[in-house]
C-alpha positions in Angstrom: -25.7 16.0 10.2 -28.0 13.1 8.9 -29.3 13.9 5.5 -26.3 16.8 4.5 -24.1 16.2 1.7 -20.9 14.6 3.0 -17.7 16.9 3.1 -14.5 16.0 0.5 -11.2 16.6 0.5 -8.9 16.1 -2.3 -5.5 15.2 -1.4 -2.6 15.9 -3.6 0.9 15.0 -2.7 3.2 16.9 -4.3 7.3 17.0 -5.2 8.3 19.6 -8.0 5.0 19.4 -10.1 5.3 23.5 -11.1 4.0 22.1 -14.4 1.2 20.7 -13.7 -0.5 21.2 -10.4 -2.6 24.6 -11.4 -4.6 22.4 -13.9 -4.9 19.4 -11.6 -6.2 22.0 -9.1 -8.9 23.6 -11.8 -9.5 20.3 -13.4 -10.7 18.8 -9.7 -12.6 22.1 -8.5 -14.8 21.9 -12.0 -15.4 17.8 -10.8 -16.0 18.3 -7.5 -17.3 22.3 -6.6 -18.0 21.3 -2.8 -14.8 20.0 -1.9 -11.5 21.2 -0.8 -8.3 20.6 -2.0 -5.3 20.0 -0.3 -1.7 20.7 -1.7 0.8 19.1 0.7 4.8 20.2 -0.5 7.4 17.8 0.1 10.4 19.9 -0.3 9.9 20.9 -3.9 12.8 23.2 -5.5 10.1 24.8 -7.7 7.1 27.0 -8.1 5.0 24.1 -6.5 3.7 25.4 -3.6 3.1 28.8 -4.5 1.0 28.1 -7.9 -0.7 25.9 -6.2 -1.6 28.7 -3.7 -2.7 31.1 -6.3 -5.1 28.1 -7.6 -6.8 28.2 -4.3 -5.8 25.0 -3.2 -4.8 24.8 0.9 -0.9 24.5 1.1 0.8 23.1 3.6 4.3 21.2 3.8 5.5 18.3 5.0 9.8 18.4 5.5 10.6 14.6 5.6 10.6 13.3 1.8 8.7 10.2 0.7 5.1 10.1 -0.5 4.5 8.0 2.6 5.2 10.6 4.8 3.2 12.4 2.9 0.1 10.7 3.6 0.6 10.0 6.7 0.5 13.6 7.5 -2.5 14.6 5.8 -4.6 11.5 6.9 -4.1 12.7 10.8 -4.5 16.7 9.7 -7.3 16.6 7.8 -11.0 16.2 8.8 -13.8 14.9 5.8 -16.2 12.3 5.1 -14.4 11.7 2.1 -10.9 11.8 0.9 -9.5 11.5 -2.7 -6.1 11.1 -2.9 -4.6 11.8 -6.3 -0.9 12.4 -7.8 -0.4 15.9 -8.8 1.2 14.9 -12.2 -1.8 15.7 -13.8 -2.1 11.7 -15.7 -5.0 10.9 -13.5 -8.4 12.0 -15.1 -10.7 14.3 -12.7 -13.6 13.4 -14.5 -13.5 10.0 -12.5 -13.8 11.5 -9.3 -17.5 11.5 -9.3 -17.4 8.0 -10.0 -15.7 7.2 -7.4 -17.3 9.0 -4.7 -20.2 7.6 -5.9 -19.1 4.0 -5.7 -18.0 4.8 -2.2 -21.3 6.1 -1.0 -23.3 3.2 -2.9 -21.6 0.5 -1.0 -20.6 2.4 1.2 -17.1 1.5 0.9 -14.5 2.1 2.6 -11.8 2.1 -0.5 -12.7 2.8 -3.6 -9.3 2.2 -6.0 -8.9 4.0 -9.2 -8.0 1.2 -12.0 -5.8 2.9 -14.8 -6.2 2.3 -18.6 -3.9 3.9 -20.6 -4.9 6.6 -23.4 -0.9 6.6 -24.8 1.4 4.6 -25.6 3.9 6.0 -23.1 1.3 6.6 -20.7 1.8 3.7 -18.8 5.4 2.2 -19.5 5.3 -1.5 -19.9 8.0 -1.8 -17.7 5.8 -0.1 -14.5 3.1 -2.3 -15.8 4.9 -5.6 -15.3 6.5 -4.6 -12.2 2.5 -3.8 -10.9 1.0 -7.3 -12.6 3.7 -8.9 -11.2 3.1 -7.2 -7.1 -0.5 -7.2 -7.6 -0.1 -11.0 -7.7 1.8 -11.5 -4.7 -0.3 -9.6 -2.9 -2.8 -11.6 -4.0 -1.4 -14.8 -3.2 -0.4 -13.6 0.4 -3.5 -11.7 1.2 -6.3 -12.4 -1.0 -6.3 -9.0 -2.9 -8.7 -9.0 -6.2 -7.3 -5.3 -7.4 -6.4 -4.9 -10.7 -4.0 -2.1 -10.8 -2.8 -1.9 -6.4 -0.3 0.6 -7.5 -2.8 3.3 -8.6 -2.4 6.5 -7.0 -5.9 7.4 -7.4 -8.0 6.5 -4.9 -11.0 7.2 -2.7 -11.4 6.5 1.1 -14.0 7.1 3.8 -13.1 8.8 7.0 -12.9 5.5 9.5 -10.4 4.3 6.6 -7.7 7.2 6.8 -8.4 7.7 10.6 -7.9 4.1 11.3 -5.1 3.4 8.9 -1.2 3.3 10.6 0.8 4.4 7.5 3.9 3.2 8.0 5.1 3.4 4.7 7.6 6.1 3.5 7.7 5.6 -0.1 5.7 5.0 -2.8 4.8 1.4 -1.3 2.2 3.1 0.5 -0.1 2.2 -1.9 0.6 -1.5 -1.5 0.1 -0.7 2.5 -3.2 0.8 1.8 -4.7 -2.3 -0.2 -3.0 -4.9 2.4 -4.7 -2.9 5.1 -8.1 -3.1 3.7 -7.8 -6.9 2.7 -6.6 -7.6 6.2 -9.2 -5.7 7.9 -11.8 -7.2 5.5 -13.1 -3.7 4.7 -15.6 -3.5 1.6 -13.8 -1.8 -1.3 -14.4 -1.6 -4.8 -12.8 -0.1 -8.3 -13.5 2.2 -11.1 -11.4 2.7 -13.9 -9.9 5.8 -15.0 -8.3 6.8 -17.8 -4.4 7.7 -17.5 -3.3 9.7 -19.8 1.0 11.0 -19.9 2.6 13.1 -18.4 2.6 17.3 -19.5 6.1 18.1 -21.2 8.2 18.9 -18.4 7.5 16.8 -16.1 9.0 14.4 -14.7 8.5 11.1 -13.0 9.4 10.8 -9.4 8.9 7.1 -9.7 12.2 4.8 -9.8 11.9 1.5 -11.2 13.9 -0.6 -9.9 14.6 0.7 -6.6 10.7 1.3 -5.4 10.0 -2.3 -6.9 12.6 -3.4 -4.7 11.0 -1.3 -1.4 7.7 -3.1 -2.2 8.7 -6.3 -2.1 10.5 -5.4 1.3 7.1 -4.3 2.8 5.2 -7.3 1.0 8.0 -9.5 3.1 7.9 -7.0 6.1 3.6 -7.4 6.2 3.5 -11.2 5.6 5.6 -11.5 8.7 3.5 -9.3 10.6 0.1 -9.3 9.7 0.4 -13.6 8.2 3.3 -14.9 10.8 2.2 -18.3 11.1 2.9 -18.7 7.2 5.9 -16.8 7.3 7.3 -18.8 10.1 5.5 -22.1 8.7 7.6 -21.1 5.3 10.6 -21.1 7.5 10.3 -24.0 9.5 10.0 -25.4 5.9 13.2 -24.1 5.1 15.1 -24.8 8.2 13.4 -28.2 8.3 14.6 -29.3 4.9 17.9 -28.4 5.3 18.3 -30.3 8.4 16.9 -33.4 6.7 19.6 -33.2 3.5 22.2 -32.6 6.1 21.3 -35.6 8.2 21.1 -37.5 5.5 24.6 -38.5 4.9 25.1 -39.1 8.8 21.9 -41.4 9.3 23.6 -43.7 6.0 26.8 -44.3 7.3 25.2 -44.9 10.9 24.1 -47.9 9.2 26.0 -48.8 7.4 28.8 -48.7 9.8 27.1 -48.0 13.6 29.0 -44.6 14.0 29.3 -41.3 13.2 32.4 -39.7 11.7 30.4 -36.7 10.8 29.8 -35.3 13.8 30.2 -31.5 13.1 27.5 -32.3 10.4 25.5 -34.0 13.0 25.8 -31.0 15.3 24.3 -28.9 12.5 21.4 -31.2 11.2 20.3 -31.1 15.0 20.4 -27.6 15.4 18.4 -26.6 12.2 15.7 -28.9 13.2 15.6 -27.5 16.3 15.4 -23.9 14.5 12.9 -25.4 12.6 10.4 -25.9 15.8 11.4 -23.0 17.3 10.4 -21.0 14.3 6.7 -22.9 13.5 6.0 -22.4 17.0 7.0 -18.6 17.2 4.7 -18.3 14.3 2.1 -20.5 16.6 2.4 -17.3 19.4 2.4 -14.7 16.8 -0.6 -15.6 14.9 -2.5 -15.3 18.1 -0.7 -11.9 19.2 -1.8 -10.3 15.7 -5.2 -11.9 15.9 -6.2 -9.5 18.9 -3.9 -6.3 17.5 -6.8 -6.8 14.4 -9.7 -7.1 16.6 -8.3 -4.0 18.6 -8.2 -2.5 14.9 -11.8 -3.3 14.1 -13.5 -2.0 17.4 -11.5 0.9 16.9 -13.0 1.3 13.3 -16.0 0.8 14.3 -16.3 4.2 16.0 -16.9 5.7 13.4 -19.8 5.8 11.2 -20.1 4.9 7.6 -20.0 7.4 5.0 -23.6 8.1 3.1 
């Protein structure tokens, strides 16, 4: 209704966090009165679900594990103008939230990301911070992101964002599918920092280093080919390309030095990677104009829905 505050929902992904999710649940309500908060369990072996019950938040479950699925599940239950999505850890500060709705409504935005500075000195490992400097780069070399921090967990979207966002993710690279998504879709965004404080004794973090780096690079590969296929290809034609041309090499010498060729299983091969090579840049070619209309199928379909105020 024009004029009427908009409706929030706080979304709070959870796995085992018995330690912390009651005062992440108060800490929120005392933010935000109006809006409601959602607890979604993802198989926890604790106390998860039902504290969060007796907080007053709405449970609900979700049986196939990964934060990915996760999200994807609440963005296509849940109906709001305005969704906060925030790790149930209890390291991301409530009093942000505010802020961030705020941002989103000034724009209006459709993703408003939540930039962490730390208040500890193991707050924020330096090792999670290098890994996130180092993806937040990429990114931005591939897609033209300008986010600080693209691996926050705290973040604020309007409702033509969630209900027009695939989620394809599973993991925790979600949150690299949720900046690529905006940046490809050229949706306004914006971010406020927040301070990120560590984790309550007890807790632990869900977050492996190594592997879940290695997951988002996958997807950073996976999207480039998808949603930027003539560069991926281009890259590979490169590839291909060059190869031929040091294999050939050799071959084209003693052709004339001595008008034959000796090396013919080399020959064979220098041929058929050049050939790979234009087979490849022109796939990308067709590609490039294949994901051109999937993202102005995307955008109409955005634009059915109104933005937030």
């Amino acid at each position: 209704m024009e004029g009427a505050d908009p409706t929030i929902a706080i979304l709070v992904p959870c796995y085992n966090e018995a330690v912390s999710i009651q005062s992440v649940i108060q800490r929120f309500r005392a933010q935000l009165p109006s809006a409601v908060i959602y607890v979604y369990d993802n198989n926890s072996s604790d106390d998860t679900a039902r504290l969060a019950e007796e907080a007053g938040a709405v449970v609900r479950h979700e049986a196939r594990q990964g934060k990915g699925h996760v999200i994807r599940r609440m963005f296509a239950d849940i109906e709001a103008d305005i969704y906060i999505i925030v790790d149930g850890d209890n390291t991301y500060d409530p009093a942000s939230a505010p802020a961030l709705v705020a941002a989103l409504r000034a724009g209006p935005l459709d993703l408003v990301n939540g930039v962490r500075v730390a208040n500890g000195e193991t707050a924020y490992r330096p090792g999670h911070r290098f890994g996130n400097r180092m993806l937040t780069r990429l990114v931005t070399r591939f897609f033209g992101s300008s986010s600080r921090d693209m691996l926050s967990g705290y973040k604020a979207m309007s409702r033509r964002f969630v209900k027009t966002f695939p989620a394809l993710s599973t993991g925790f690279e979600i949150e690299t599918e949720l900046l690529v998504h905006a940046l490809e879709m050229s949706l306004p965004l914006g971010e406020v920092e927040t301070v990120y404080g560590e984790r309550p004794a007890g807790s632990q973090s869900k977050l492996r280093t190594v592997q879940d780096g290695m997951r988002i690079l996958k997807l950073i590969a996976k999207l480039v080919k998808e949603e930027r296929p003539l560069l991926f290809f281009s890259l590979l034609a490169g590839v291909l390309a060059l190869s031929s041309l040091v294999a050939a090499t050799p071959v084209v010498v003693e052709y004339l030095e001595y008008g034959s060729v000796p090396r013919l299983p080399t020959a064979v091969l220098a041929t058929g990677l050049m050939l790979s090579a234009i087979i490849a840049f022109f796939s990308g070619m067709i590609l490039d104009t294949v994901t051109r209309g999937r993202r102005e199928l995307k955008r109409l379909h955005y634009l059915r829905y109104a933005p937030v105020h």
